[in-house]
N, C-alpha and C positions, 0 to 999 in steps of 0.2 A: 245202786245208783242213788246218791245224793241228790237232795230238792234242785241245788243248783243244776245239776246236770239234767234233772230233768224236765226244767223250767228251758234250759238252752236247747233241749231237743224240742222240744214242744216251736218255740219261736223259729228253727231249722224248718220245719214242718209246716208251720202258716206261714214262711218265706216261700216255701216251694208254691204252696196249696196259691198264693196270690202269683205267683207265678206264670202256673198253668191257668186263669182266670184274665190273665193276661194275657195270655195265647189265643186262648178260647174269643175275647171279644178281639182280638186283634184279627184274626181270622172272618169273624162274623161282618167286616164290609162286604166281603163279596155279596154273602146271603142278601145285607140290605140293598146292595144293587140288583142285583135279583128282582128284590119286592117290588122296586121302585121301575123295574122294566115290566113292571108286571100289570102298573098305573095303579099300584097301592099308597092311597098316599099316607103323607105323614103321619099325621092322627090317627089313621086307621093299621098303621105300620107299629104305631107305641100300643095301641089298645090291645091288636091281635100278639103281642107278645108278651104281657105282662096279664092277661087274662086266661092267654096257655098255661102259664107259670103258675100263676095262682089255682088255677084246676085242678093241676099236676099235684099239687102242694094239699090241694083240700081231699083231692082220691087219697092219696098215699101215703100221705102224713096227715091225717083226723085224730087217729090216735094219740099221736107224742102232741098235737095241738091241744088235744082239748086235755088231756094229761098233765102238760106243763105252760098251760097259759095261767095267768096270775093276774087278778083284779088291777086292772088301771093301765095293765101294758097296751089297752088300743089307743092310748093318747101317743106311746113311741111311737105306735106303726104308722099314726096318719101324720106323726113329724117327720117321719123319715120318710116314710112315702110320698109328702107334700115335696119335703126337700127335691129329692129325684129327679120326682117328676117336673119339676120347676127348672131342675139345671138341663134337662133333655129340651124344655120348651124352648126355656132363650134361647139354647145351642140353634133347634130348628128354626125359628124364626131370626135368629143371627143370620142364619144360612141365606135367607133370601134376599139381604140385600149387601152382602160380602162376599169374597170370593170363598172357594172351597179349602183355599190353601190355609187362607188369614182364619176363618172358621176351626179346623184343625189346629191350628201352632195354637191361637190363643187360648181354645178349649185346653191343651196338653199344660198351659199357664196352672191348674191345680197344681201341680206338683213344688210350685214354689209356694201356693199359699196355704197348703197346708200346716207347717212348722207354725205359722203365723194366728193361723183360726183355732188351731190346737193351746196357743200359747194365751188364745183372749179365753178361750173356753175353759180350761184346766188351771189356769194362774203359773203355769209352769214353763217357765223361758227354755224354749228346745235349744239344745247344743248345739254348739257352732258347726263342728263337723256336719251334724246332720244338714243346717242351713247350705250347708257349701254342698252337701251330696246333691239335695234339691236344685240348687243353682246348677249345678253339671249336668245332671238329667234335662234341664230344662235346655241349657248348651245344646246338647245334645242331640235334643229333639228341631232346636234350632237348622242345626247342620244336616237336619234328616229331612228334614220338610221343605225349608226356603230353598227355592232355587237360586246361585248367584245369579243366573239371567236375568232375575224379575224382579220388581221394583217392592219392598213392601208398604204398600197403602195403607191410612188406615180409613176405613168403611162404616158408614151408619151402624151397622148390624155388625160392627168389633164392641160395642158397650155393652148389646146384650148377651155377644158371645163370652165377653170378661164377665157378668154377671154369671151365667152357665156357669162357667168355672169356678168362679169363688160357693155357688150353688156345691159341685162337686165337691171341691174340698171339704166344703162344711158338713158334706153326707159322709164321707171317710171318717172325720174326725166324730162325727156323733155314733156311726156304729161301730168307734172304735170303744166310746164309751160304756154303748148298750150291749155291745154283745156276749161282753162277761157276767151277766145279768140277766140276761131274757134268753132264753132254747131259743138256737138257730129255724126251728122249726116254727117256731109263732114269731119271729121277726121277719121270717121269708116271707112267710102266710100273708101275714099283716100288712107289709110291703106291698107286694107283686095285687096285691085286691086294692087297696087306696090308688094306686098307678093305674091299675084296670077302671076305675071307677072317674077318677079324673078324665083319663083318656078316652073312653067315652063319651065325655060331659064336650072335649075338646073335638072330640069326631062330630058331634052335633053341631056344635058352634061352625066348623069347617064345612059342612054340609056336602062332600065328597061321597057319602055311605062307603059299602063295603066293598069294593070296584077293584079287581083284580084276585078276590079270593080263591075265583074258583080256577084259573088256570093251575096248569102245574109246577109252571114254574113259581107263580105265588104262596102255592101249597107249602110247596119244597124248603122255600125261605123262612115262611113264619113257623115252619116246625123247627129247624134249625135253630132258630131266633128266639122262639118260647121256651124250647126243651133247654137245649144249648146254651146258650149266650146268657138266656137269663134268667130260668131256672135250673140249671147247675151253678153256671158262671157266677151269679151273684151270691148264690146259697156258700158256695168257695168261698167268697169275698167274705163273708160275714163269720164261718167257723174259723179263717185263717187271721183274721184280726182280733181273733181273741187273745194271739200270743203275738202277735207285732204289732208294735208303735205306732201311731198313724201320721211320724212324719217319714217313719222307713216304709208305710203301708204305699202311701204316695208317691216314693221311689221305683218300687217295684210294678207296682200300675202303671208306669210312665211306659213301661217295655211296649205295651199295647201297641202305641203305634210303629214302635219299630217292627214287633212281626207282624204287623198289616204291610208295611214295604216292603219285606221278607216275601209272604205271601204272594205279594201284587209279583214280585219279580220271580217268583217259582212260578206262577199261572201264565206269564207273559205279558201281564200288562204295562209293566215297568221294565227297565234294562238296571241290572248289579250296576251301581256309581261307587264313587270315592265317599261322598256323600251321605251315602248308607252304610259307610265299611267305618267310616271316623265316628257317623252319630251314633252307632250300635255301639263302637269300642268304648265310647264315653258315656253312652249311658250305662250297661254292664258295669263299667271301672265305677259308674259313682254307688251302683249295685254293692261290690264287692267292696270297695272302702267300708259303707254304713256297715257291712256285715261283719267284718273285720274290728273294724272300732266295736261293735258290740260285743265282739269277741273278748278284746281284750278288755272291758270293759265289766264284763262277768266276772273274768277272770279275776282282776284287781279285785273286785268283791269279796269274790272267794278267799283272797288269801285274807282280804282286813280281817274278814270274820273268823277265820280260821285261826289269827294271831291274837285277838279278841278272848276267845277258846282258852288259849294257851296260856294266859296272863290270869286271865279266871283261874285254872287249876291250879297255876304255881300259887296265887292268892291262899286259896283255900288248903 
């Protein structure tokens, strides 16, 4: 097997791996509704999940941390962990003065501004294809989320939910840079403890304490949400963007909230719509285009260098 080929598997491989990471947090409303029936609040909903994470992370990987941490890499972790945690805040405090709908769509807005924070970050103008997959996904999510019923507003708490997002994006786009660079192991680590350390700082400010932990249905959620969601789920996110691009990484995270309506209508909370049959079909298609275009994209490669090759030996 040739480098190209094994570069294309590898990318095949952080498509899935973002995939299932996709699943996984798409799934995890239920859990936060859980918490939040549980009168877990916010602050103490981010704190107790990203401090499971980082525990989980410090038991079981000490070893590959302190083995492959490298002088200077705690300045990534508390950018990317700052990052994070910043685009989870606005999202939350978006929430309280906007509807849960306008919260959602405009949160799922990363997906278009990714190509774009990537392109201020990198100097590098993403292809137009990929801008048009982005814009479909986001279509997509459109037709999956707005109800025609309902009118869409825009809300005090849509500016800091756009901030959230553009937060988001910009956390794609930076661990797409760091993760070829730093062991997944000390960028999870580093993460999930800046986020626990913040979110603390913000359960104090909140002054709620820890109020709902000990039922069981509380229990049940924050283990889900620690172990799950976001210690696997993001540890996914970060090995799987070592081989995909983060305007296709953006793409495929977009699935999220399609199997959270997935979910919501296998549990019973929701009813199968048309709505969810046309946004799944268009987000997947703008899925399968980027991945196709990359496809043939390799390919072209392959032969230039290939014909490259051949022009070399007749030379010589």
């Amino acid at each position: 097997m040739n480098r190209d080929q094994k570069a294309g598997n590898k990318q095949m491989l952080g498509s899935v791996m973002l995939l299932i990471m996709a699943f996984i947090w798409g799934t995890s409303f239920v859990f936060q509704k859980m918490a939040l029936n549980a009168d877990i609040s916010a602050a103490a909903l981010m704190f107790g999940r990203f401090f499971i994470a980082a525990v989980l992370w410090g038991i079981f990987g000490a070893r590959k941390i302190k083995s492959n941490y490298r002088k200077g890499q705690w300045k990534t972790g508390v950018l990317l962990g700052t990052m994070f945690f910043g685009a989870n805040l606005a999202q939350i405090l978006g929430l309280q003065s906007t509807t849960p709908g306008n919260n959602a769509f405009i949160s799922s807005a990363n997906v278009v501004f990714v190509p774009f924070v990537c392109w201020i970050v990198t100097k590098k103008r993403p292809k137009a294809v990929l801008i048009l997959c982005a814009l479909l996904s986001f279509v997509g999510i459109g037709v999956l989320s707005v109800n025609p019923g309902n009118q869409f507003l825009f809300a005090p708490g849509d500016v800091l939910t756009l901030i959230g997002a553009v937060l988001f994006a910009a956390h794609i786009v930076a661990v797409g840079e760091t993760a070829p660079h730093i062991h997944v192991s000390v960028l999870a680590f580093m993460q999930f403890s800046v986020i626990a350390v913040l979110s603390f700082v913000f359960l104090l400010i909140e002054g709620n304490g820890l109020t709902g932990f000990g039922s069981a249905e509380g229990i049940t959620a924050m283990l889900y949400l620690g172990v799950l969601a976001t210690g696997v789920g993001l540890t996914v996110q970060m090995i799987g963007q070592k081989y995909v691009p983060p305007a296709m990484v953006g793409i495929i995270v977009s699935t999220e909230s399609l199997f959270g309506s997935i979910l919501s209508v296998v549990i019973g909370y929701d009813k199968l719509s048309t709505g969810l049959l046309l946004g799944g079909g268009i987000m997947f298609g703008s899925i399968l285009l980027a991945n196709i275009w990359q496809y043939f994209q390799d390919a072209r490669q392959k032969k230039r260098e290939n014909g490259n090759g051949i022009m070399q030996i007749k030379e010589s």
